[in-house]
Each structure stands twice: as C-alpha cells, then as structure tokens.
C-alpha positions in Angstrom: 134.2 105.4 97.3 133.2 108.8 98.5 129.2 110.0 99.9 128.1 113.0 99.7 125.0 113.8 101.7 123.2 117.7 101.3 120.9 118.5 103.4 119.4 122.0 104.8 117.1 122.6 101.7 113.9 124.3 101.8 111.3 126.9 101.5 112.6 130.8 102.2 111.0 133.9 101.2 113.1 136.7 99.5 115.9 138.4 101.6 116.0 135.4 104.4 118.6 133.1 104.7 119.4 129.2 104.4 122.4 126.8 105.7 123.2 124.2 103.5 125.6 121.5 104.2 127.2 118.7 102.8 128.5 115.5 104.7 131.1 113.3 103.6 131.9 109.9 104.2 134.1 107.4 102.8 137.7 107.6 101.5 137.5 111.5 100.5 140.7 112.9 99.0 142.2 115.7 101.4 144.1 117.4 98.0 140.7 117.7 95.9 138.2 120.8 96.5 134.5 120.7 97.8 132.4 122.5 95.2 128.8 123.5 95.5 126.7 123.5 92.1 123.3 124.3 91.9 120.5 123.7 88.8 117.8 125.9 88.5 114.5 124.1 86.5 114.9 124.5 82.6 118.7 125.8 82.8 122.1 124.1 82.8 124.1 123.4 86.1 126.3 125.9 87.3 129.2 126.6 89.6 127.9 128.2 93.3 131.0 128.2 95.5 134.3 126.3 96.3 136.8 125.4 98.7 140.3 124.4 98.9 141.8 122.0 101.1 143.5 124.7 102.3 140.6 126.6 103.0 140.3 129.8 100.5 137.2 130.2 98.8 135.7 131.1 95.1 132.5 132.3 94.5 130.8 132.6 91.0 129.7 136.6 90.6 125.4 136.4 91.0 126.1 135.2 95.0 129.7 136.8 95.8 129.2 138.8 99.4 125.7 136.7 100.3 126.7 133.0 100.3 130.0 131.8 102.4 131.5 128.3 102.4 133.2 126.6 105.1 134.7 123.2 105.9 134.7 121.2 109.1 137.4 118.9 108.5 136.7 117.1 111.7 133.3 116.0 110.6 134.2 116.4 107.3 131.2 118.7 106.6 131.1 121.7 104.2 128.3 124.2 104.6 127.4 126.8 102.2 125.5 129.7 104.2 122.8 131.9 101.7 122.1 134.8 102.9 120.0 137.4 101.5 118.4 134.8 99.1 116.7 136.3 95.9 114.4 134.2 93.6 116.8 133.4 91.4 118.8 131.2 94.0 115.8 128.6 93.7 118.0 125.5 92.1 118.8 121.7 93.3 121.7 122.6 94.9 124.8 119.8 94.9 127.5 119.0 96.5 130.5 117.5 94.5 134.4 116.3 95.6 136.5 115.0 92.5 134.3 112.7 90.6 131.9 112.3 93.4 128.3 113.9 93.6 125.5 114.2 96.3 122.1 113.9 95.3 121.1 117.1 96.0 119.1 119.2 97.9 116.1 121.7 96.9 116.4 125.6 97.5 113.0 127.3 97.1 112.8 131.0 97.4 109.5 132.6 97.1 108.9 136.4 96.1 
C-alpha cells in the first residue's frame, strides 16, 4: 500500500506563484514515476508534469517553462512549483505513483 498526501493548494491571483507537493508513504516503488494531474471543473483530467526515478522530467505543453517538478527522495516528497499561474491552471491537482492516487489538492487562480 502506497499514500499519497498533496498539499500546498490555494487561492493565487494571475501571474503569482504556488508550491505544490506530494508526500509519500508506504511501500512506494523506486522504478515507477510520480506524475502530477490536475482536473479543471466541467473537463476531463489531464497530464501536468512527471518524474522519473531517475530524475528527468516531462511536462504537458500549456505549463512547459512555468511549472518544475522535483523529488526529495529522502522524504520521499515531490513538489510541483507553478509559477506565473494563469486562470486556466485553476484544477484539483493530483498526485499519482503506479496505481496509487492522492486525493487532491485545490489550485484557484483568480483574474
């Protein structure tokens, strides 16, 4: 069994910035990747960011060059730092590791 706990949600105006991050507890598997995924109301979930377990990184296009993910295998933490936020980042944003998912936590950003 796996946790996943998000936390670092909130309420941000346009152009300010957010630090996500994602904690992990159990058995997590050191060859599977964290993801981040994020649901915005009234539109299917989609892929944010990702990270390898040896530490490169994917990014969907819409937040390539404002959002960076990192891992702190030590506390087994990843983070997902939003920069330059835009209205359209407002989502649930989750945390996911192989068939495991965090509940999720809520991104607001106000124009």
């Amino acid at each position: 069994q796996v946790q996943l706990v998000e936390s670092g949600g909130g309420l941000v105006q346009t152009g300010g910035s957010l630090r996500l991050s994602c904690a992990a507890s159990g058995r997590t598997l050191s060859n599977s990747n964290m993801i981040w995924y994020r649901r915005a109301p009234g539109k299917e979930r989609e892929f944010v960011a990702t990270i390898t377990p040896s530490g490169m990184t994917y990014y969907a296009h819409s937040v390539k060059g404002r959002f960076t993910i990192s891992r702190d295998n030590a506390t087994r933490t990843v983070y997902l730092q939003m920069n330059s936020l835009k209205p359209e980042d407002t989502a649930i944003y989750y945390c996911n590791h192989d068939q495991y998912w965090g509940r999720g936590t809520q991104v607001t950003v106000s124009s």
